[in-house]
C-alpha positions as CSV (number, residue, x, y, z in Angstrom):
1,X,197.0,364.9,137.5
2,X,194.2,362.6,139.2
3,X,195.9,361.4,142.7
4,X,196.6,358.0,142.9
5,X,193.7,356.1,145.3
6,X,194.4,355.7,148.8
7,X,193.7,352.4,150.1
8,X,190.9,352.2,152.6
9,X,191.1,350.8,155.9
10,X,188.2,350.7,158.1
11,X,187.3,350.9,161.6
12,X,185.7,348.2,162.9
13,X,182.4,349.7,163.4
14,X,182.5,350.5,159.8
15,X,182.5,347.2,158.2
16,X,179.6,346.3,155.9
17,X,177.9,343.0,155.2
18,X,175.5,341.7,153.2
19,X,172.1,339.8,154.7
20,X,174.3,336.4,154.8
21,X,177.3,338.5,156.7
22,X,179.6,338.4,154.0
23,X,181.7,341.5,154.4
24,X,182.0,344.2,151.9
25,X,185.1,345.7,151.2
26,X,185.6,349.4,151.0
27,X,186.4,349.1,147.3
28,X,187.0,346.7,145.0
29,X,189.1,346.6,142.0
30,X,190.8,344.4,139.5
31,X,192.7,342.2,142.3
32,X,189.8,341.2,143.5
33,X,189.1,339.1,140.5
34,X,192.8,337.5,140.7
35,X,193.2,334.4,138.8
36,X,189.2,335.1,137.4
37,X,188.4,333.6,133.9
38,X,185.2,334.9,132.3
39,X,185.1,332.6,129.6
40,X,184.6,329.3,132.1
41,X,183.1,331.6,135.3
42,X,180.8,333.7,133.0
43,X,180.8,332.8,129.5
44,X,177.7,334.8,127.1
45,X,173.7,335.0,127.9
46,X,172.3,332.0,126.9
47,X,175.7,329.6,127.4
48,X,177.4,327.7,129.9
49,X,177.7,327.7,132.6
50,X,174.3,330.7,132.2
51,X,175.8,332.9,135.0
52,X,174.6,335.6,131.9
53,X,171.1,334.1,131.9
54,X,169.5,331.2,130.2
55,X,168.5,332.8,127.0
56,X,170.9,335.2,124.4
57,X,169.2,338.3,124.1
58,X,167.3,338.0,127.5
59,X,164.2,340.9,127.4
60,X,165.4,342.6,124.3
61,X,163.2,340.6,122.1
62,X,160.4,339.8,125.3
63,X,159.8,340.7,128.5
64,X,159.9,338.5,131.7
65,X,156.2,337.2,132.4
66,X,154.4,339.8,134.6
67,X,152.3,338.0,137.1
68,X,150.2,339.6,140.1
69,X,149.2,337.1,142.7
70,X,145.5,336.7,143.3
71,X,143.1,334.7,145.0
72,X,140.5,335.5,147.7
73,X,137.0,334.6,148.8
74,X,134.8,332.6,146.3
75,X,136.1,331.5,142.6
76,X,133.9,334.1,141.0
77,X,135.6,336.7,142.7
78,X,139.4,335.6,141.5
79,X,138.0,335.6,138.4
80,X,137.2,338.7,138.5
81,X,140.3,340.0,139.8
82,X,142.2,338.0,137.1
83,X,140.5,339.9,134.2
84,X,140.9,342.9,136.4
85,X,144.9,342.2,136.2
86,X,144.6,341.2,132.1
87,X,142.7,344.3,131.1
88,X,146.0,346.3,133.2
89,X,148.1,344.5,131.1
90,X,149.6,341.2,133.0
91,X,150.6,339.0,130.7
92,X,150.3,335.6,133.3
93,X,148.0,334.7,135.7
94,X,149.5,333.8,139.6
95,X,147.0,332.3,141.5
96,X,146.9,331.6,146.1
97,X,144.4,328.9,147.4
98,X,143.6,329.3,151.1
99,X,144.5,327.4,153.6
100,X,141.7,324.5,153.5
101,X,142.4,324.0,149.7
102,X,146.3,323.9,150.9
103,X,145.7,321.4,153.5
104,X,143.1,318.9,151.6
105,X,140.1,320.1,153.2
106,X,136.8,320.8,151.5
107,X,135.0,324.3,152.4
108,X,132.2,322.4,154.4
109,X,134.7,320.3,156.4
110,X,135.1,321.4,160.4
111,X,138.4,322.2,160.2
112,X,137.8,324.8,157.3
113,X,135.4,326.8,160.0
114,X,136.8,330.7,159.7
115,X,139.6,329.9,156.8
116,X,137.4,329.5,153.8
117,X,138.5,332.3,151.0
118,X,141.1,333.6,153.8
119,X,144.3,334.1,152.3
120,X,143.4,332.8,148.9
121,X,140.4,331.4,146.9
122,X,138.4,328.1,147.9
123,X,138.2,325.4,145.6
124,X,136.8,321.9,146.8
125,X,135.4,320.8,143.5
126,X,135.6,320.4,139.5
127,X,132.6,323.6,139.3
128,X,135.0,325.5,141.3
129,X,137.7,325.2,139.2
130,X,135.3,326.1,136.0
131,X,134.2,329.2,137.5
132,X,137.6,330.6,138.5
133,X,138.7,329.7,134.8
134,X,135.9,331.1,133.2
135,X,136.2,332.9,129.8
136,X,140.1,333.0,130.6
137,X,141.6,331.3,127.0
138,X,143.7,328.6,128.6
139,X,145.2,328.3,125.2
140,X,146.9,331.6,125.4
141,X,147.9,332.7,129.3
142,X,150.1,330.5,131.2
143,X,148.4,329.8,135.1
144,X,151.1,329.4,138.3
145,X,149.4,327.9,141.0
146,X,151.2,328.0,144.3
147,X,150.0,324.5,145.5
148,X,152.0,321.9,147.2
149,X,150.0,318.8,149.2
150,X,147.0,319.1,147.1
151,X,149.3,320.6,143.2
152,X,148.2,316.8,141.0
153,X,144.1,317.8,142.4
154,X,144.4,321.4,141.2
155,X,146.5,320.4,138.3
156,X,144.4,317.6,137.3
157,X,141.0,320.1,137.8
158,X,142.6,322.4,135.9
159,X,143.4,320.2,132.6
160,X,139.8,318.6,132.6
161,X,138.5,322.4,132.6
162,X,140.7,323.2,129.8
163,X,139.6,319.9,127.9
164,X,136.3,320.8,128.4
165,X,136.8,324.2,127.1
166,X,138.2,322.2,123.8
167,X,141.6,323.3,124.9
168,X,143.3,319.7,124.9
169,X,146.4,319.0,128.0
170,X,149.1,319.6,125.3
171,X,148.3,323.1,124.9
172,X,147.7,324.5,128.2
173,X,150.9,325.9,130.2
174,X,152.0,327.2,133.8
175,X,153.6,326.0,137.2
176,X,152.5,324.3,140.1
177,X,154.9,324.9,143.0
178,X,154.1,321.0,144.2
179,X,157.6,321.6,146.3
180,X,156.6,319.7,149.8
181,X,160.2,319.5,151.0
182,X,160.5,323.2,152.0
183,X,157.3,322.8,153.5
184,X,158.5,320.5,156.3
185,X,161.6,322.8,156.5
186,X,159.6,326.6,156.6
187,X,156.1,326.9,155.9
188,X,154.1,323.6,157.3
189,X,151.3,322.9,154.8
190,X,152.1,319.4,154.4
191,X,149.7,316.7,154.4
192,X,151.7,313.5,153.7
193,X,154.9,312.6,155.6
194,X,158.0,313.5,153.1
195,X,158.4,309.9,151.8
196,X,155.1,309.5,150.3
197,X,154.6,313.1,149.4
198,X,158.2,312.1,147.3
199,X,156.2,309.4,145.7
200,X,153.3,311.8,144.1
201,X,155.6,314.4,143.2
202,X,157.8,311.8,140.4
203,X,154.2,310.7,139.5
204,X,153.5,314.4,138.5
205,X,156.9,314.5,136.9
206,X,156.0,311.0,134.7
207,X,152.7,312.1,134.5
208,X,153.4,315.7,132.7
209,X,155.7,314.2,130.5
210,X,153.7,312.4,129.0
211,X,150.6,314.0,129.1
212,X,150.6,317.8,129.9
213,X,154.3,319.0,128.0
214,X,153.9,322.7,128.3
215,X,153.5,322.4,132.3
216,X,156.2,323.2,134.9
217,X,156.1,320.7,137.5
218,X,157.5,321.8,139.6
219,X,158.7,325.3,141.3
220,X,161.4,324.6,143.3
221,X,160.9,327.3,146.1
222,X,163.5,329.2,147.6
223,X,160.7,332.1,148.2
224,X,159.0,330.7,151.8
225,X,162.5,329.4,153.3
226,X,163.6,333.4,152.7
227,X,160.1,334.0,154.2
228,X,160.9,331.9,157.1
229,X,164.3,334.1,157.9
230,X,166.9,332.4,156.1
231,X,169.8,334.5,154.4
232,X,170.3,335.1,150.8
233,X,173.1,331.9,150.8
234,X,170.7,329.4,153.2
235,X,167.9,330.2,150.4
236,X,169.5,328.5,147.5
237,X,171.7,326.5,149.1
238,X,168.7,324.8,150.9
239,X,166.6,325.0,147.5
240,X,169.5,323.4,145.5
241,X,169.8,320.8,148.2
242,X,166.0,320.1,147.4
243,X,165.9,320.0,143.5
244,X,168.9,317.3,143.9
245,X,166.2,315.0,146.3
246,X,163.4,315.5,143.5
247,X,166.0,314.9,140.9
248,X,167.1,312.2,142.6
249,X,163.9,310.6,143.6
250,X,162.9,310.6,139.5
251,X,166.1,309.3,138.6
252,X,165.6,306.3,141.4
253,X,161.8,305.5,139.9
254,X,163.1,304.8,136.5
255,X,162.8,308.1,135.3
256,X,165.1,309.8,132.4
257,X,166.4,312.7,133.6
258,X,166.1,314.9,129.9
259,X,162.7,313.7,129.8
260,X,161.4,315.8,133.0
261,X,164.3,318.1,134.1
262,X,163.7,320.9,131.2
263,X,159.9,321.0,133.4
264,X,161.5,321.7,136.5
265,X,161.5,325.6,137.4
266,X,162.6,327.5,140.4
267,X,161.2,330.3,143.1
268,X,163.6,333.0,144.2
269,X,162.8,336.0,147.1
270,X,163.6,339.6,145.6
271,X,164.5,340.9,149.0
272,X,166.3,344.0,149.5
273,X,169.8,344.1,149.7
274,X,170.3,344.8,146.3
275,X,174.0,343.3,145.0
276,X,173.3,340.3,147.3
277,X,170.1,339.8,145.6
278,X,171.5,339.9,141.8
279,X,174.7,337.9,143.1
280,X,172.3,334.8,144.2
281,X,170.2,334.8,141.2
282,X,173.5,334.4,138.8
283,X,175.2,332.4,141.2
284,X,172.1,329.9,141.6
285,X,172.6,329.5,137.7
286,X,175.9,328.2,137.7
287,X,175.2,325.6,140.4
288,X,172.1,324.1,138.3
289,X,174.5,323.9,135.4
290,X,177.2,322.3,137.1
291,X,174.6,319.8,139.3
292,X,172.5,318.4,136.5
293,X,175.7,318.2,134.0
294,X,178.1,316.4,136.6
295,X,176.0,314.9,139.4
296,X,172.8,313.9,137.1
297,X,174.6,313.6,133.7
298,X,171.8,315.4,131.9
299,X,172.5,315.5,128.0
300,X,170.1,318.3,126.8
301,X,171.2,321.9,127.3
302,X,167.5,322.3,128.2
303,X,168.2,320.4,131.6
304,X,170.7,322.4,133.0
305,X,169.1,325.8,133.0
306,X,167.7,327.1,136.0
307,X,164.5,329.3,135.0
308,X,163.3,331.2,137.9
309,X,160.1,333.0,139.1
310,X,160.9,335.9,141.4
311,X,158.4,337.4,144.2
312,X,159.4,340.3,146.3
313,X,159.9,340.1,149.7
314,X,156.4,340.0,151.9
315,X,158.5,339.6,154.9
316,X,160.7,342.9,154.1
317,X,157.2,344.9,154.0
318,X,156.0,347.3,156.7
319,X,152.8,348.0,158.4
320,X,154.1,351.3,159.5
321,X,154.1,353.9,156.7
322,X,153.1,351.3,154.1
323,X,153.5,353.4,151.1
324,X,157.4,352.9,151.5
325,X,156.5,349.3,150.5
326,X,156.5,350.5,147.1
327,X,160.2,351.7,146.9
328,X,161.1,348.7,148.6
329,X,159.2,346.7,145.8
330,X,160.7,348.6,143.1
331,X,164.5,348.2,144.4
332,X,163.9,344.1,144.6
333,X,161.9,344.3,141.3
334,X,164.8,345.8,139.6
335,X,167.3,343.2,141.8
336,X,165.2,340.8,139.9
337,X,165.5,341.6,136.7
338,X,169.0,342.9,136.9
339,X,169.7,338.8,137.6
340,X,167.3,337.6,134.8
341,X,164.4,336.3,136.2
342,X,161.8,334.9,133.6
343,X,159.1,335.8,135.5
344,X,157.9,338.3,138.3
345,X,155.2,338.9,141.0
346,X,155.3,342.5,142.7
347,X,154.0,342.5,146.5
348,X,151.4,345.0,146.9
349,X,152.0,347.8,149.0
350,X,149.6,347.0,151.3
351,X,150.2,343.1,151.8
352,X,151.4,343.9,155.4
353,X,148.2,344.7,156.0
354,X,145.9,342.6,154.4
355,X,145.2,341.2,151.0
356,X,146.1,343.7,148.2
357,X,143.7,346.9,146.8
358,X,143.1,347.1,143.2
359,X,144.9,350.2,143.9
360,X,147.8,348.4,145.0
361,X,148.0,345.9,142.5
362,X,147.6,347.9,139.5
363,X,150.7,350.0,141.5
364,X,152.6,347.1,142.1
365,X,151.9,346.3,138.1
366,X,152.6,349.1,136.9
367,X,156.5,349.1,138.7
368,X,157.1,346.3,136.4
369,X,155.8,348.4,133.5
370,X,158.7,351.3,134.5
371,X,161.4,348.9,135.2
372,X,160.8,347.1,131.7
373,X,159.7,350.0,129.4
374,X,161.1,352.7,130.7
375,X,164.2,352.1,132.5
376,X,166.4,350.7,130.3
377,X,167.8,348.0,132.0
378,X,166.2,345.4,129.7
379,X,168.3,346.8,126.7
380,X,171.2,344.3,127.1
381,X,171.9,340.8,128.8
382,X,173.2,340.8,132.4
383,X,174.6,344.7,132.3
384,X,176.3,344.0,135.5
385,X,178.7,341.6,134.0
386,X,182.0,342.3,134.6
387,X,181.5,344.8,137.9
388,X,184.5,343.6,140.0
389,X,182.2,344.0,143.2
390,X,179.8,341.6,141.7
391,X,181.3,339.2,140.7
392,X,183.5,338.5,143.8
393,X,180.2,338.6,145.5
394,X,178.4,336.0,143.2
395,X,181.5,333.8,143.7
396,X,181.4,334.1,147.4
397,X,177.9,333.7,147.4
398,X,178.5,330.4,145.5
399,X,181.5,329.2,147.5
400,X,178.8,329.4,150.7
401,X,176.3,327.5,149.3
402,X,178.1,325.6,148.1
403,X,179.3,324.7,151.7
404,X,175.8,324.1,152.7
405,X,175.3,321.3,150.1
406,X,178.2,319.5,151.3
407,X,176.7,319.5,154.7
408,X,173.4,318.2,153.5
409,X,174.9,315.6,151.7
410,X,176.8,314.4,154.5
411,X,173.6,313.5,156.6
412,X,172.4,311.2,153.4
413,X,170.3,314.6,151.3
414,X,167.8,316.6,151.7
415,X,165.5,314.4,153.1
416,X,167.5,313.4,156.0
417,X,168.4,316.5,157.1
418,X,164.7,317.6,157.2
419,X,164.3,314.6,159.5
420,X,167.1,315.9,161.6
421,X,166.1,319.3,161.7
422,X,168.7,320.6,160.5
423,X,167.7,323.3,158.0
424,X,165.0,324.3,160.3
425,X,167.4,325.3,162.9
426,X,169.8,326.8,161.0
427,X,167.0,328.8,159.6
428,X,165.6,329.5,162.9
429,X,169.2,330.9,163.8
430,X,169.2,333.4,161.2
431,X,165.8,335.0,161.9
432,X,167.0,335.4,165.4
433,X,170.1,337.3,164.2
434,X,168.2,339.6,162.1
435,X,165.5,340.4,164.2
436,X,168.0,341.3,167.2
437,X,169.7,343.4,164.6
438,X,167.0,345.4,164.1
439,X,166.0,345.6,167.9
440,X,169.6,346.2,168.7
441,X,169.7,349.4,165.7
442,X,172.0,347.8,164.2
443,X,170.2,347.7,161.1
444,X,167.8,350.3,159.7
445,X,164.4,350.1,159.1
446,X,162.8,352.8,157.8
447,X,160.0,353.6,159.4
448,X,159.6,351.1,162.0
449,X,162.8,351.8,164.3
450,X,164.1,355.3,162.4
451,X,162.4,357.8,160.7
452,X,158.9,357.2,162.1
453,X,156.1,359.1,162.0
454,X,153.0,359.7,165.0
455,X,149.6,359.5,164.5
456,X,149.5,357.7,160.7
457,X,146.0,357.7,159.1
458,X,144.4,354.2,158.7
459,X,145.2,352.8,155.4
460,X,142.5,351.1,153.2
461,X,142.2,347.4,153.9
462,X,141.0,344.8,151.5
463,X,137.3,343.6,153.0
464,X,136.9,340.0,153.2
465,X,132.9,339.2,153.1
466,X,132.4,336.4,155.5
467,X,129.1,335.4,153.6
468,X,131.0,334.2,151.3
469,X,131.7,331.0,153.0
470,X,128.3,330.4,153.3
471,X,127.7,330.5,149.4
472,X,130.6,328.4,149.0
473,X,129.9,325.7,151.3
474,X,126.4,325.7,149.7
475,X,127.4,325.2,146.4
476,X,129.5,322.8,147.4
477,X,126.4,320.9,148.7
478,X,124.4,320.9,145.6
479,X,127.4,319.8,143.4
480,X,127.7,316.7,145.7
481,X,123.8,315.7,145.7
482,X,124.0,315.9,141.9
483,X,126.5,312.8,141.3
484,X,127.0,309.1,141.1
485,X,127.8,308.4,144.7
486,X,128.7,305.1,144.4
487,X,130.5,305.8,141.5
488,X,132.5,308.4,143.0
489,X,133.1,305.9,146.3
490,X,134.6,302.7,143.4
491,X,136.9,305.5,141.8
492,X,138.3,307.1,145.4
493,X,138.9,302.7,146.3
494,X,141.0,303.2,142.3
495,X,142.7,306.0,144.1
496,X,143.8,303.9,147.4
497,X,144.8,300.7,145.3
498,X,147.5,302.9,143.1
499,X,148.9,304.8,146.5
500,X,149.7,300.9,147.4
501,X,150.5,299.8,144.6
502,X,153.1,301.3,141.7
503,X,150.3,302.8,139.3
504,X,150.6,306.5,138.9
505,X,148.0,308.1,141.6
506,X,147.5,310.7,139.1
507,X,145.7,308.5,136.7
508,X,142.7,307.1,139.2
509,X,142.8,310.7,140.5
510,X,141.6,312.1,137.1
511,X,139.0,309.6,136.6
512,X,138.1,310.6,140.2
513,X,137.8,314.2,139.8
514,X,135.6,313.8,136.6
515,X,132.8,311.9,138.5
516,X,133.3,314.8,141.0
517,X,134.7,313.6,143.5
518,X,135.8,316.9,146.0
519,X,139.5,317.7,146.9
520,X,139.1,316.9,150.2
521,X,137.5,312.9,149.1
522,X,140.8,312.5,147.3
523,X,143.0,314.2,150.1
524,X,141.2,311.5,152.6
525,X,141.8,308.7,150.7
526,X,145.4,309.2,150.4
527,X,145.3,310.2,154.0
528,X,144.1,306.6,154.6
529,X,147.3,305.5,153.2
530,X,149.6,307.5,153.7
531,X,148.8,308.8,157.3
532,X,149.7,312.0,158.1
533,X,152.9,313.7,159.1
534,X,153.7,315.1,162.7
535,X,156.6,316.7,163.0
536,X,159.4,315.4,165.6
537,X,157.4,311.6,166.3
């Protein structure tokens, strides 16, 4: 006879807890899930409330979208690294602008002295965007850009290279992240004060609709406010809280909410406490279900599902020992997936360092090659269903968040309580917690504050060229002798008179860019009326 179990009780030392300190029970069992109904809580993959994940048979009939972020130095260069990451078998292209392109500043301006090609690839101009593109069929591989102040310049570079190409704006697909408002709260590559920056982003929205269908809009990022320190709960309870201000803002500009909200897409952190992890990408389902359906009254089924990208953690990745990086990546990757993710980016192992190898790359490719072709954990629909320790943790995980939006509501949205400061703070609370935890060995590390190692050999470290600023800027010089000027100068006044006005700044943009005017030309002239923001005045 099998003894009966003996409860656990345990010492306070002993108690476990998750990244967002909810505590973990010894064991869990049937009582847990007291009063539980599967059919309202859970129902099947692809159904309400999508707790299962937005589509029926999830990766039996297709994988997620494999993606491998790249970007550094000169166009050329990404483009080479983007057939690299083709020939190895990605199946979508993820691409990072450095910081002048982030910003709205062309390679040759001052304030682009020492950043050009940095931490992702420089593009100022229309030939820019053709030689990153080049020979890539636009028709067939879907593009994310992660963009925000400057997404409608890129986006809008990008369709008139497609169109060019013969591909027309209806065929073309991918994401721009174009999510400003968790730029003011964690990463700070904001142009535009929030209002304003509002105002472009339901252009985008209107604008897409109509002309570019395939496009994601928007990716709503949870990713950099997990970056910035926040727990598992702040991260899509702050997110959430941001979707409902874009969803809102479209909705107060005249907007139908089923014509744009099947666009919108979301960007989750893979970090790597693993049941937390799958918890808040099932949990974050069933709060877009229940937001758009009862808050936003959205008719199509299309409207209510949250479709997420998933990047591991860069913040959970060491410098010491960096070959542990790659369990690390693997135990989020399979977090990931585990939760349904539609689409995934694995860190290199050497991001800690510096810009990935093609070693680490292909490595950190080839983990999402295992996990979907070898592992077996792509055989059936959400395979943790019915685990009485995860679902009470997605429902707590919930119930927080939940909490959170209540809070932000109650200062008047999002929007507000960026002005307030509020996320930022709470945000800044949370890193403190966990970095003290780790100085305080209260939580493990391995590596860095257990387990260490002396006298580690120096790693391989990705070699930035700094000539390669010089060619840029050069080409950049020619491209701007060889144009109308004073055709350019009536477009960029088009540009200024729609930022006053009501007409979509996307529209005089376009016309803008194909005379070639540069990113930075159209950046200034919204600049001009839009000022810039300063955080705290």
């Amino acid at each position: 006879m099998v003894p009966a179990a003996v409860p656990l009780t345990p010492m306070a030392e002993d108690v476990k807890r998750t990244d967002s300190g909810i505590e973990i029970a010894p064991m869990y069992t049937a009582a847990d899930l007291a009063g539980w109904d599967a059919d309202s809580q859970l129902g099947v993959p692809g159904g309400a409330p999508y707790t299962r994940g937005v589509y029926p048979t999830m990766y039996r009939g297709k994988l997620w979208t494999m993606r491998q972020y790249a970007g550094f130095g000169t166009a050329e260069s990404t483009n080479e690294r983007f057939k690299f990451l083709l020939q190895a078998g990605q199946t979508g292209l993820s691409c990072a602008f450095d910081l002048p392109t982030q910003m709205g500043y062309d390679s040759d301006h001052p304030r682009a002295e020492g950043e050009v090609g940095k931490v992702g690839v420089a593009i100022s101009c229309l030939d820019d965007m053709r030689l990153l593109l080049k020979d890539l069929p636009l028709d067939k591989v879907s593009t994310s850009m992660t963009i925000n102040s400057t997404a409608a310049i890129l986006l809008l570079m990008y369709e008139l290279v497609a169109e060019e190409q013969g591909v027309p704006s209806t065929a073309i697909s991918g994401t721009i992240q174009n999510d400003l408002l968790k730029e003011y709260i964690a990463r700070g590559t904001y142009v535009y004060p929030p209002r304003p920056s509002m105002r472009i982003i339901t252009d985008i929205f209107d604008y897409c609709s109509k002309n570019v269908p395939k496009w994601n809009t928007i990716s709503i990022s949870g990713y950099h406010i997990r970056e910035a320190g926040s727990t598992a709960v702040q991260e899509i309870a702050f997110t959430l809280a941001n979707a409902i201000a874009y969803v809102q803002a479209a909705v107060d500009a005249g907007l139908d909410v089923d014509d744009f909200a099947p666009r919108l897409s979301f960007f989750w952190n893979g970090h790597n406490n693993f049941f937390e992890e799958v918890a808040k990408f099932r949990a974050s389902r069933r709060m877009w279900h229940k937001i758009m359906t009862e808050r936003f009254g959205a008719k199509k089924e299309s409207s209510k599902l949250l479709r997420f990208h998933t990047q591991t953690g860069g913040s959970t990745l060491t410098a010491q020992q960096p070959l542990n990086n790659v369990v690390r990546v693997a135990v989020q990757s399979l977090a990931a997936v585990m939760g349904g993710t539609q689409s995934l980016h694995t860190n290199g192992f050497d991001e800690a360092l510096g810009l990935p190898t093609e070693d680490a790359a292909r490595i950190a490719l080839r983990t999402q090659q295992i996990i979907g072709y070898e592992s077996g954990v792509a055989d059936t629909p959400d395979p943790l269903a019915g685990s009485y320790f995860v679902e009470s943790l997605t429902d707590e995980v919930e119930r927080l968040a939940w909490e959170y939006i209540e809070r932000i509501d109650a200062m008047g949205g999002a929007v507000d309580a960026i002005e307030a400061g509020f996320q930022m703070d709470e945000i800044e609370q949370s890193a403190y917690d966990y970095t003290k935890s780790i100085d305080d060995d209260e939580r493990v590390i391995v590596g860095v504050n257990k387990f260490t190692v002396d006298n580690e050999p120096e790693p391989n470290v990705f070699p930035i060229d700094p000539s390669l600023a010089v060619g840029q800027i050069a080409r950049l010089k020619k491209f701007k002798e060889n144009r109308d000027q004073a055709k350019v100068q009536q477009l960029l006044n088009d540009v200024k008179e729609a930022a006053k006005g009501t007409t979509n700044v996307l529209i005089p943009m376009k016309e803008a860019l194909r005379a070639h005017a540069t990113l930075g030309e159209v950046s200034d002239a919204l600049r001009e009326v839009y000022g810039t923001y300063q955080p705290g005045r």
